[in-house]
SETI-479700 format. One record per residue: x, z, y of N, C-alpha, C in turn. Coordinates in steps of 0.02 Angstrom, whole numbers, plus 32768, in hexadecimal, padded with zeros to 4 digits. Layout:
XZYXZYXZY
...
This chain:
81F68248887881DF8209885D820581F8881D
824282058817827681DD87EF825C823087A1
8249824787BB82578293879781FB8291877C
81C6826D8789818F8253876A818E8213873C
81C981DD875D81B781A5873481E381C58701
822081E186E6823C820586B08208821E868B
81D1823886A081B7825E86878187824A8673
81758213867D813081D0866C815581A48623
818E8194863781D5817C860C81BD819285C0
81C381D885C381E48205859081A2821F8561
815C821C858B812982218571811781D68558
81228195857281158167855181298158851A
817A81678517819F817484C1818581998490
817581D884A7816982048470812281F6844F
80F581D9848880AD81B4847080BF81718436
80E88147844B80FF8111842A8120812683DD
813E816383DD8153817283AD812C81898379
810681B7839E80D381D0836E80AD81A08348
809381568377806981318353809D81038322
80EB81098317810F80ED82E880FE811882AF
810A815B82CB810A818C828080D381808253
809881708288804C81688250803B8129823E
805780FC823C806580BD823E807780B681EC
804E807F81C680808084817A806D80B48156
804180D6815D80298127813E7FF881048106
7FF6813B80D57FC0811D809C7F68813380C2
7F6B815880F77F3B817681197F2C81458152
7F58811A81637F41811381AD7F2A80A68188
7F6A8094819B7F5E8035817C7F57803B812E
7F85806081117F63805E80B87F278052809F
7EF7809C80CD7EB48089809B7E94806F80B8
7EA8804B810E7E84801781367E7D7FD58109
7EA77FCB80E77EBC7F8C80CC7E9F7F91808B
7E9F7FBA806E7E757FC080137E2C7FD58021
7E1B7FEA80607DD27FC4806C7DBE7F90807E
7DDF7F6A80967DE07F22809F7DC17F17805A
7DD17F07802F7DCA7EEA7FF37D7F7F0F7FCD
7D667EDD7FD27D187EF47FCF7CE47EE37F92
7CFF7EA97F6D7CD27E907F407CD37ED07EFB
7C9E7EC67ED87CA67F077E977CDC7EEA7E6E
7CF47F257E3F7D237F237E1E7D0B7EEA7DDF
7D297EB87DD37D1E7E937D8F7D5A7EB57D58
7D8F7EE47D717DB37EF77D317DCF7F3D7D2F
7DD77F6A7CFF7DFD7FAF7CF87E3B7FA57CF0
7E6C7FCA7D1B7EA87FB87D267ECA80057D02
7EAA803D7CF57EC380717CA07EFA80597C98
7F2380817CA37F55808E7C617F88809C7C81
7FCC807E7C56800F80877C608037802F7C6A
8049801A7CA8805C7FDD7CB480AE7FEC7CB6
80D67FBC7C99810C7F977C9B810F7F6B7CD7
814E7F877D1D81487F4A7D3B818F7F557D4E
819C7F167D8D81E37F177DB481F37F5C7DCB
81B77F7A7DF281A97FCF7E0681C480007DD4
81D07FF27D9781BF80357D638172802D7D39
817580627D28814F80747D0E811880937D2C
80D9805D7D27808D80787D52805F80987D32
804080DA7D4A801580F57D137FC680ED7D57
7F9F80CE7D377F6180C57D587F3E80E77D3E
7EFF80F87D767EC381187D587E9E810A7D81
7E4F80E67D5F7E0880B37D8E7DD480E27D5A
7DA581057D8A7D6A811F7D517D5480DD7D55
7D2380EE7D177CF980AE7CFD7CC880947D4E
7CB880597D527C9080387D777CAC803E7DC4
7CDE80667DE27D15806A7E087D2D80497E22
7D3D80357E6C7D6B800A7E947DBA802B7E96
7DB380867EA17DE3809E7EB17E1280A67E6F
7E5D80AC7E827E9880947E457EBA80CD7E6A
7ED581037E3D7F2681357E647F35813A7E1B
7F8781517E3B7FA581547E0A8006815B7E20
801F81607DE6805781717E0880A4813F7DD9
80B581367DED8107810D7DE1814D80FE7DF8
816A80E67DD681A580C67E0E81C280F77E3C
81BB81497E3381C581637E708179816B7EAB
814581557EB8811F81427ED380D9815C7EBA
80B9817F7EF3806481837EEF804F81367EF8
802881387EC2800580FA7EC67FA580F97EDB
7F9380CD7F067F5780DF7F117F4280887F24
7F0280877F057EFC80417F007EB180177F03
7E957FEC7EFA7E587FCA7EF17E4F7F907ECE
7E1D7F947EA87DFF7F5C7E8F7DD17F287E9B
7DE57F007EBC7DAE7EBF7EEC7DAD7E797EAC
7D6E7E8B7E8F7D687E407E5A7D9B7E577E16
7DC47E1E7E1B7DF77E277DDA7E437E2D7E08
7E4B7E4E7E3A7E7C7E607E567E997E9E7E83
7ECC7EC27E547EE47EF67E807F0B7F1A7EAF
7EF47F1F7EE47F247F2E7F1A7F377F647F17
7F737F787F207F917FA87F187FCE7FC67F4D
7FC780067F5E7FFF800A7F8B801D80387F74
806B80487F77809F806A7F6480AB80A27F9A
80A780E37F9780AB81137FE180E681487FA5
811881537FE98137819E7FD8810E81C97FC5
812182057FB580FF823D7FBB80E5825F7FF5
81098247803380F08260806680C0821D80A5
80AE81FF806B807B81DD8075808281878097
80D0817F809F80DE815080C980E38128809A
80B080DC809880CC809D808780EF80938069
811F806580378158804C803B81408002802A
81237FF67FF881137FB77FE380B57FB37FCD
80A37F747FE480577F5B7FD580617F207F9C
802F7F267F6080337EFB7F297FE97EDE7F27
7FE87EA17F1E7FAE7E737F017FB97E617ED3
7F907E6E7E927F937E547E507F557E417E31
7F5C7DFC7E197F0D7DE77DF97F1C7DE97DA4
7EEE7DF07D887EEF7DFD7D427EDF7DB37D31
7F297DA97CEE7F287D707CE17EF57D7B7C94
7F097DBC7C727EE07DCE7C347EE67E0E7C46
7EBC7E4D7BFE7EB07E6B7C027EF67EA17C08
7F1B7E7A7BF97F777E9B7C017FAD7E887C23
7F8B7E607C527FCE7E497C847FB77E307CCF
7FC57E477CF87FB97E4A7D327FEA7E327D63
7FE57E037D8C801F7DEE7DA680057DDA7DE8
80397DC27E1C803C7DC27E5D80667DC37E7E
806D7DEE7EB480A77DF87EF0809F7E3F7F07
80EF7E5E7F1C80EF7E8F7F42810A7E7F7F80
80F37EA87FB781187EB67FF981437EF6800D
81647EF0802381927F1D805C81797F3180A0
81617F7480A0812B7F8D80DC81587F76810C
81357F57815081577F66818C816F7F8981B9
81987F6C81D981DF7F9F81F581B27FD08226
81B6800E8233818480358270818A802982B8
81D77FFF82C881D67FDD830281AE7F9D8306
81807F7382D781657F5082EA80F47F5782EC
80ED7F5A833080B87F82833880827F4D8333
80457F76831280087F2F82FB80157EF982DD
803D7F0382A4803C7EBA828E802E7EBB8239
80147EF3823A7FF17EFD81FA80287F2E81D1
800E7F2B817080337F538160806D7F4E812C
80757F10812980B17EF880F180B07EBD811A
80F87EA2810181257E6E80FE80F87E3480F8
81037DDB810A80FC7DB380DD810E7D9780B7
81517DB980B681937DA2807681727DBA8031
81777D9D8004815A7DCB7FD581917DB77F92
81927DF07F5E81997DE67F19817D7DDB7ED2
81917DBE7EA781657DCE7E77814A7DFC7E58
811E7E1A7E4C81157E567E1280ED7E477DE6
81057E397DB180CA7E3F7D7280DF7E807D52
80917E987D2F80727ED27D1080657ED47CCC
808D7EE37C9980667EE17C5680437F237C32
801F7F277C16800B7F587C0F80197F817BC8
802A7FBD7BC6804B7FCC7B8A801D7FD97B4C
């Protein structure tokens, strides 16, 4: 008995774990969340941005929701809903670190808030922080 529930134990962790590891992924809540955002694009977000991040290099084909790109250290992969772009910050190996909302104030500056992905011990509660920072975007 004692030598099954160990063994019920040890399979419940490693299940639990696994769903931490995929948790925060640009694959799993990332592009759950930049489909969320649904209205057509009202702006091209092109180019090379100046921000708190570093240095953002975007790329939106013409008439386009979808935004990647790379900065700061960071794959960038992103969307355009209206005149605002969401954006999330992933390692290279695909994990999260930070989610950005930025609405275009003109055709060269973009501003908003970033988040700090959540911790993998905390389960279902979405995929960033509600603490947030500033980030404004200028465009070079």
């Amino acid at each position: 008995m004692r030598k099954s529930l160990r063994s019920l134990l040890v399979a419940g962790f490693v299940f639990a774990f696994a769903i931490a590891l995929d948790a925060g992924t640009i694959e799993n809540q990332g592009k759950a969340w930049l489909d969320a955002q649904k209205d057509p694009p009202a702006i091209n977000v092109s180019g090379v941005w100046d921000s708190e991040l570093g240095d953002l290099a975007l790329k939106q084909a013409e008439g386009s929701r979808d935004v990647e790109g790379n900065g700061g250290g960071y794959e960038l992969t992103g969307a355009v809903s209206g005149k605002t772009l969401y954006l999330v910050f992933a390692t290279k190996h695909g994990t999260v670190d930070y989610c950005g909302v930025v609405n275009s104030e003109s055709d060269s500056v973009l501003s908003g808030k970033y988040y700090t992905r959540l911790s993998r011990l905390r389960f279902g509660a979405g995929l960033c922080q509600e603490k947030s920072r500033q980030l404004v975007m200028r465009k070079r």
